[in-house]
KOLTOR-220340 format. One record per residue (C-alpha): x, y, z. Coordinates in steps of 0.25 Angstrom, whole numbers, plus 5000, padded with zeros to 4 digits. Example, Ala and Ser with C-alpha at 12.3 -4.5 7.8 and 13.67 -1.06 7.14 Angstrom:
2
504949825031505549965029
// end
This chain:
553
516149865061515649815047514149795047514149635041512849565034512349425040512449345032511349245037510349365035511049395020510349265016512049215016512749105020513049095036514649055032514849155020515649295024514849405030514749525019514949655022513749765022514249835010513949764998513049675004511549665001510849645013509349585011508049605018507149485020506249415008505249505002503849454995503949534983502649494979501849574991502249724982501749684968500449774969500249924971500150004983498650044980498349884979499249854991498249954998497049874992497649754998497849795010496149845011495949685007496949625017496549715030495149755025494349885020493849915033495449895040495950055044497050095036497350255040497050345050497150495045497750605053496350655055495950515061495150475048495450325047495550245031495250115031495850035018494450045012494550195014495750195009495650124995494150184992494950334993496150294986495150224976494150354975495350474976496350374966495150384956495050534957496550574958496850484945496150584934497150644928498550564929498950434923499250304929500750304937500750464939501150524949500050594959500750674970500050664984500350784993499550745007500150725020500050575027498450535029497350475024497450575010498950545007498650395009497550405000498050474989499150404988498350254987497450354979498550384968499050234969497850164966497750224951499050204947499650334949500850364961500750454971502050544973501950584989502350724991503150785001502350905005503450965014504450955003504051104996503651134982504851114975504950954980503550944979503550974964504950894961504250774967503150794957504050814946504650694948503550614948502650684938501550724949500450824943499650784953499650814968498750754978498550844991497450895001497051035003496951015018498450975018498851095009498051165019498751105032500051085027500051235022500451205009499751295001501251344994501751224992500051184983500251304977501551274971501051124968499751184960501051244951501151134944500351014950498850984950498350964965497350874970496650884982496050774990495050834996494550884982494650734976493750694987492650794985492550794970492750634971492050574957491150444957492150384949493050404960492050354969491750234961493250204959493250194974492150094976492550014965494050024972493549974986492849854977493649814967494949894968495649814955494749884948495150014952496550034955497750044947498749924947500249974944501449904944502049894955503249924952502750054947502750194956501850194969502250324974503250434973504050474985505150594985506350604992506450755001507350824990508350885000509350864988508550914978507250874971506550764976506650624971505450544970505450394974504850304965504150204975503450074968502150014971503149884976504049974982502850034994502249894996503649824997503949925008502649885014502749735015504149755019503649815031502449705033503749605031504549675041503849755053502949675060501449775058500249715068498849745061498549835074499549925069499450085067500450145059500450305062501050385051501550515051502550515041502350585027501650515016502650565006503850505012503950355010504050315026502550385028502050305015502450175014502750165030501450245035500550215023500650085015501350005027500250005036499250005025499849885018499949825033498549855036499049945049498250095050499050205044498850315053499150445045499850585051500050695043501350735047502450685056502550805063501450825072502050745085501150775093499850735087500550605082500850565094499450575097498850505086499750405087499150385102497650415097497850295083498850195093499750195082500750065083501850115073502350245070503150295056504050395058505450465059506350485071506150635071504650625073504850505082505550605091504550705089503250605093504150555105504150695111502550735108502150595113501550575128501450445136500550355126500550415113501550325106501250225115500350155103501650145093502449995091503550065084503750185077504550155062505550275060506250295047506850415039508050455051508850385063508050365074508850425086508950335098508350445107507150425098507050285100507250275114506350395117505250305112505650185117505650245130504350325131503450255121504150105121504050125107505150075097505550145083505650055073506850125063506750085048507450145034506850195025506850265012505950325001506650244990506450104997504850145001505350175012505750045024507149975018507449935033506649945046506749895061505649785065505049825078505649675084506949695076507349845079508849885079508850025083510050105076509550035063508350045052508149905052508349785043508049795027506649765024506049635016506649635002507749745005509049735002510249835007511649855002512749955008513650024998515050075004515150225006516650295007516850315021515650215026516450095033514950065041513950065032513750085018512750155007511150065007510650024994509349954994508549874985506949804989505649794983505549944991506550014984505950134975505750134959506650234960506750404960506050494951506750644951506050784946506950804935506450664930505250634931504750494934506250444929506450334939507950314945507750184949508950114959509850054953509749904953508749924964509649964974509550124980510450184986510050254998510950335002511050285015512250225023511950115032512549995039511649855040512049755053512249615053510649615054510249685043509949815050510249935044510850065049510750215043512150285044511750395035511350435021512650445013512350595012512350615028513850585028514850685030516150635025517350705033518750665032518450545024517450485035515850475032515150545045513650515046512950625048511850535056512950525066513150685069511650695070511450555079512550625089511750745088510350675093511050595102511450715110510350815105509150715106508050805105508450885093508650875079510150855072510550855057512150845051512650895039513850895032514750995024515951025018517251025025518451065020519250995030518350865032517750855019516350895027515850935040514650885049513451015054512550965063511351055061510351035076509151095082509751085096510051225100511051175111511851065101513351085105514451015095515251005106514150895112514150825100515750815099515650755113514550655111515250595099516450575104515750525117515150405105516350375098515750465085516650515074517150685077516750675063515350665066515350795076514750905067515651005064514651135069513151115074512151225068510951245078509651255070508051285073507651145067508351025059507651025045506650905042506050855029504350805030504650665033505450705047506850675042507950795044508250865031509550845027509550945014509151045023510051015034511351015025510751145018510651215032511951185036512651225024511951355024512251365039513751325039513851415025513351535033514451495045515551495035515251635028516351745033515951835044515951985039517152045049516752185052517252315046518452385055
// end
């Protein structure tokens, strides 16, 4: 059936006609602009005056705990070193992983007036050095220890090429008594010190995973992170004895805005893990710092459910996921053994990242949620879509615009303030928003749109414990056909045909061949990597296509 707006919620007369999704704006509730007209550095400063100096801001991987006096006087002193050598509003990449030394760089860089570019260390050379291209990055802010741990001796070597690189642990040694004085000066009379852009103007420097070539950077405003931050303070109820445990990358927005500047800005500890890989000392820690809210995607969910025993999640409220579906097994899993609920939100780079998020008393699973304070949403018709249609979305959230390699610092704003995601989507009579699929994760066979989110959902349905991913190609007959790629060595199509027909699902959404492979390819924030999915299965089927030699009589 046709998804139709309330028009009571629409702000519309109770006795005009219901409209139609498409076409239609919905709205989220009112928005105090005012609250985002600072910079993120001063909405840090604000934050030490409101909860105190003294108040406990991070805890690092290592157990070392930042208080927001900490905090500023570091930012204050290493801001001051960094600063020789560039110009206000240039770029300074920051190569760390999440911790205390990514958080402070980053409010480092910010509090003189230049923009930090986060940099996606698992993305290789060539991507690493697009993204400085395409924000002008000489610069790069990085740790030996983490070059060291992280074995990325190559991958500096490369960056040396052509980029000066800074080491923290250098700064800190050879720190000057100007840098010491800015600090102390900082801690007293900050207004002194610190820059004061507009805030309109670039706050950092995000970049897409560049699975369709070069990167692009995302041009995120100083408005643009703090509005994402009181659109949470508005919308998700956060108690002062709140722990937020991070384990998401610092580069990707989710990790930044959500692990960082949300509960700094709230005045909640920002508890700091380097990777989101290590599930069983996450679990832990999460135990030993009685974490009450936990950042993270449904792959990693999954993962921490397994390596937890009895009590270690036991301290978690709610656990916010993003990035993918969260599967039912997942949510259950967890309700069931930790009484634990996932609250799921969307989210993207370009809108810094929440558009639309579940409330912990307001949670409709299947969906991301309702639009966030000062959001609007509109569905565009796609061919072949009858339940649904394209998102656009505008807010005080929404990015500046992209910035590619080929040119440089050339914004490409959206137009009118509206962007396109990508995404299609239904919204209920509530406002509540459901992913179908990105608009490139359709197949289209014999004039029908198939989801490929579909395929893979049957897939994790029957195959729970494993990892799925759908691709589509060519088809002379269909137009294109679906391949299921899966890392269940047992995965029978015949299973599938059966369990689809069993729900009422299209035979258009049974993959047309399953190919069995070692491991489903992932990007560094967790999400599955669909430019390598789609190249793996080409190659694969290609190879399956070629002629086999007959042999000679």
């Amino acid at each position: 059936e046709d998804h139709m707006v309330d028009t009571t919620a629409a702000g519309m007369a109770p006795d005009e006609t219901r409209l139609p999704e498409i076409g239609h704006v919905f709205s989220g509730p009112d928005f105090n602009l005012a609250r985002i007209r600072k910079s993120v550095f001063a909405a840090l400063l604000d934050s030490k005056r409101r909860y105190g100096g003294k108040k406990l801001a991070t805890i690092d991987a290592d157990g070392r705990e930042l208080t927001y006096g900490d905090l500023t006087k570091a930012a204050f002193a290493l801001g001051h070193a960094l600063k020789a050598g560039t110009e206000s509003g240039e770029a300074v990449g920051v190569l760390l992983p999440t911790g205390a030394g990514a958080i402070i760089s980053f409010y480092a860089i910010s509090a003189y007036g230049r923009v930090p570019a986060m940099l996606n260390f698992t993305a290789g050379e060539r991507a690493l050095k697009a993204a400085c291209r395409a924000c002008k990055a000489k610069r790069i802010v990085t740790a030996r220890r983490f070059i060291e741990l992280g074995e990325l001796q190559e991958l500096e070597a490369a960056l040396k090429e052509d980029h000066e690189l800074i080491y923290l642990e250098d700064v800190r040694e050879n720190l000057s008594t100007m840098d010491k004085v800015a600090a102390a000066v900082g801690l007293v009379a900050p207004f002194l010190v610190h820059a004061h852009p507009d805030p309109d103007s670039p706050a950092v420097y995000l970049f897409t995973s560049g699975t369709e070539g070069d990167p692009k950077g995302v041009v995120l405003s100083h408005a643009n992170l703090l509005a994402n931050v009181e659109q949470v303070r508005d919308h998700i109820e956060i108690y002062p004895t709140d722990k937020v445990f991070n384990p998401l990358p610092t580069f990707h927005c989710f990790g930044l805005t959500g692990g960082v500047l949300v509960p700094l800005g709230l005045g909640v500890p920002a508890i700091c893990h380097p990777t989101p890989l290590q599930a069983k000392t996450i679990v832990k820690r999460i135990a030993e710092t009685q974490a009450t809210i936990l950042f993270a995607t449904d792959t990693f969910m999954n993962q921490y459910a397994r390596a937890a025993d009895g009590e270690d999640l036991s301290s978690l409220r709610m656990a916010v996921c993003g990035a993918e579906r969260v599967k039912d097994e997942t949510r259950s899993s967890l309700r069931r053994r930790f009484n634990l609920e996932i609250v799921e939100g969307y989210g993207l780079t370009e809108a810094a990242p929440v558009f639309s998020v579940n409330q912990p008393n307001n949670n409709r699973p299947g969906t991301v949620g309702q639009i966030m304070p000062g959001c609007q949403a509109k569905l565009v018709s796609v061919p072949g879509i009858d339940n649904g249609g394209q998102l656009h979305i505008k807010g005080p959230n929404i990015m500046k615009g992209y910035i590619r390699p080929d040119a440089p610092l050339v914004l490409e704003a959206p137009e009118d303030g509206w962007h396109d995601t990508g995404d299609i989507v239904s919204i209920d009579e509530d406002g509540f928003i459901s992913i179908r699929g990105r608009v490139k994760r359709f197949a289209k066979m014999g004039g029908e749109m198939v989801s490929l989110a579909v395929v893979e959902n049957c897939a994790t349905s029957l195959w729970p414990d494993n990892m799925h991913a759908a691709a589509a190609i060519p088809d002379k007959r269909k137009g294109e056909q679906i391949i299921l790629l899966t890392d269940y060595d047992k995965a029978d199509r015949a299973d599938l045909v059966a369990f689809a027909r069993n729900h009422g699902i299209s035979d258009l959404a049974i993959p047309r061949k399953i190919i069995r492979v070692d491991s489903i390819p992932v990007l560094g924030t967790g999400k599955t990597d669909y430019g390598t999915v789609q190249k793996t299965v080409e190659t694969m089927m290609a190879e399956d296509a070629k002629p086999v030699a007959q042999p000679a009589e």
